[in-house]
C-alpha positions in Angstrom: 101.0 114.9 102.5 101.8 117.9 104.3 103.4 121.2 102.5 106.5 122.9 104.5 106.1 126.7 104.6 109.2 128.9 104.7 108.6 128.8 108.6 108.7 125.4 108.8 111.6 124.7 106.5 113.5 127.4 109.1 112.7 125.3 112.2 114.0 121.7 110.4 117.0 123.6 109.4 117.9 125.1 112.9 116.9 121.4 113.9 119.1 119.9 111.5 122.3 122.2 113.0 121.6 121.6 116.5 119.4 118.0 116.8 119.3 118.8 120.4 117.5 122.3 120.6 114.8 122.9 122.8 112.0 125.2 121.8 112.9 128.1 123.5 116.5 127.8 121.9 115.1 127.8 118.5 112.8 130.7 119.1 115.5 132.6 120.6 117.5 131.5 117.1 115.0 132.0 114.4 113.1 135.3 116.1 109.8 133.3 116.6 107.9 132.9 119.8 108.2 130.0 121.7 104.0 129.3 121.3 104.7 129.3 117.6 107.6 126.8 117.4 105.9 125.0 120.0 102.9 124.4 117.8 104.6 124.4 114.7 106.7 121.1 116.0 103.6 119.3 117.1 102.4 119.8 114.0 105.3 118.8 111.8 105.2 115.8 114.6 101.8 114.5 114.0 102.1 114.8 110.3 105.1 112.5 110.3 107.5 114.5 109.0 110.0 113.1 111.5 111.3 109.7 110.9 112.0 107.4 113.9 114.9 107.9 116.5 116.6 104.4 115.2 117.2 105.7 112.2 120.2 108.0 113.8 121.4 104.9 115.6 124.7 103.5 114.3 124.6 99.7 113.7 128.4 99.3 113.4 128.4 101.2 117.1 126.0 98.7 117.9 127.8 95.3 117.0 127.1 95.2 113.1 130.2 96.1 111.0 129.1 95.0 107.9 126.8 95.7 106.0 125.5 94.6 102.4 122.6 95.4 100.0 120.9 92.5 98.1 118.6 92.8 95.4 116.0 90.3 95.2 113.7 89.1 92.8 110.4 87.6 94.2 107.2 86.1 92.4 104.9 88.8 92.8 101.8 87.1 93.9 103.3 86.1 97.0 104.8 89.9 97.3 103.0 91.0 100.4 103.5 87.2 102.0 107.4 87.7 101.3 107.7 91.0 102.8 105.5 89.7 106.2 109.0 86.8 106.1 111.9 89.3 105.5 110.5 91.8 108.5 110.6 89.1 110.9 114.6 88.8 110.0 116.0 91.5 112.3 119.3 92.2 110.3 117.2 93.2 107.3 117.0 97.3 108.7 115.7 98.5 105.1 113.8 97.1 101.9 112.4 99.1 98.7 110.3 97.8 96.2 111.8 98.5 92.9 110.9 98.8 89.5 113.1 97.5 86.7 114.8 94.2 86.3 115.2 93.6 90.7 112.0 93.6 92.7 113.5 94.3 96.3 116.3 96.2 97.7 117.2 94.7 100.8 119.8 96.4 103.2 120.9 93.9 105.6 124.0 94.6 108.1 125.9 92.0 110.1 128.9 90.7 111.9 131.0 89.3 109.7 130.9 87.2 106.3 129.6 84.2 107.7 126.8 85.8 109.3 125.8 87.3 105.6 125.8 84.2 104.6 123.0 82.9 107.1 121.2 86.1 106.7 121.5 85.4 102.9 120.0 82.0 103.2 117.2 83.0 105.3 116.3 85.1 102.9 116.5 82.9 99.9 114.3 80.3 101.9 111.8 82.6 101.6 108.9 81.3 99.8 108.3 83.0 96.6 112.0 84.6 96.7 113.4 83.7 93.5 117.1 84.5 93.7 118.8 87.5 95.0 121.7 89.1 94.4 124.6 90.6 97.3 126.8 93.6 96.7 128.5 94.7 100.0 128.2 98.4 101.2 131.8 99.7 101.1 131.0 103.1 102.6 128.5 105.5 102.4 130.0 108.3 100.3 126.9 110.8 100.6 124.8 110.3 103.9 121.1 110.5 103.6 120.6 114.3 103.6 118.0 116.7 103.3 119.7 119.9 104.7 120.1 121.1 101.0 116.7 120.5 100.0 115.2 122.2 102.8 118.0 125.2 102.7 117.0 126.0 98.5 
């Protein structure tokens, strides 16, 4: 797991308030050369600390309006087996494995109620799923966010 130096933490920043800077741009910005953000990206690339593009994609832009989270309690033996099933369900764009009472948390988003419910029941016909339990996202109050983490 890498460690962000103060550097490093200073490029994702500028990156984070202008997503579309090129090198150059935050060089000219932070008072670095361009060789040194240049190398510092690849190396903040190959170390995964950026996640994929689709995560900045909008799936109510893209034709899924709703969207719900279901918790969802599995026999663990067949855990691995389970999760293999739900990632061939495309509206599922998120699961967790939990600790406490729920073993899963499973953001799903789709068209409308009825299409929960299919999405629902393919879930449930899992094998190994248990039961699971559907609370709909009203809104996200506080999107996902590292800005203030990375600005400390």
């Amino acid at each position: 797991m890498p460690t962000l130096d103060s550097t490093d933490r200073r490029i994702l920043v500028a990156l984070i308030e202008d997503p579309r800077a090129t090198n150059v741009t935050l060089a000219d910005r932070l008072g670095l050369s361009r060789n040194t953000v240049q190398s510092r990206m690849a190396a903040l690339d190959r170390s995964g600390v950026f996640l994929s593009f689709d995560r900045r994609i909008s799936a109510r832009v893209a034709g899924y309006p709703l969207a719900a989270f279901m918790t969802v309690h599995v026999q663990q033996q067949k855990l691995a087996a389970i999760v293999e099933q739900l990632a061939t369900i495309p509206e599922i764009v998120q699961a967790h494995g939990l600790s406490g009472p729920s073993d899963l948390l499973v953001r799903v988003v789709c068209t409308d109620a009825e299409d929960l419910f299919r999405i629902t029941g393919a879930i449930q016909s899992c094998d190994g799923v248990e039961r699971a339990e559907t609370s709909l996202d009203m809104g996200e109050l506080i999107p996902y966010r590292l800005h203030p983490l990375l600005a400390r």
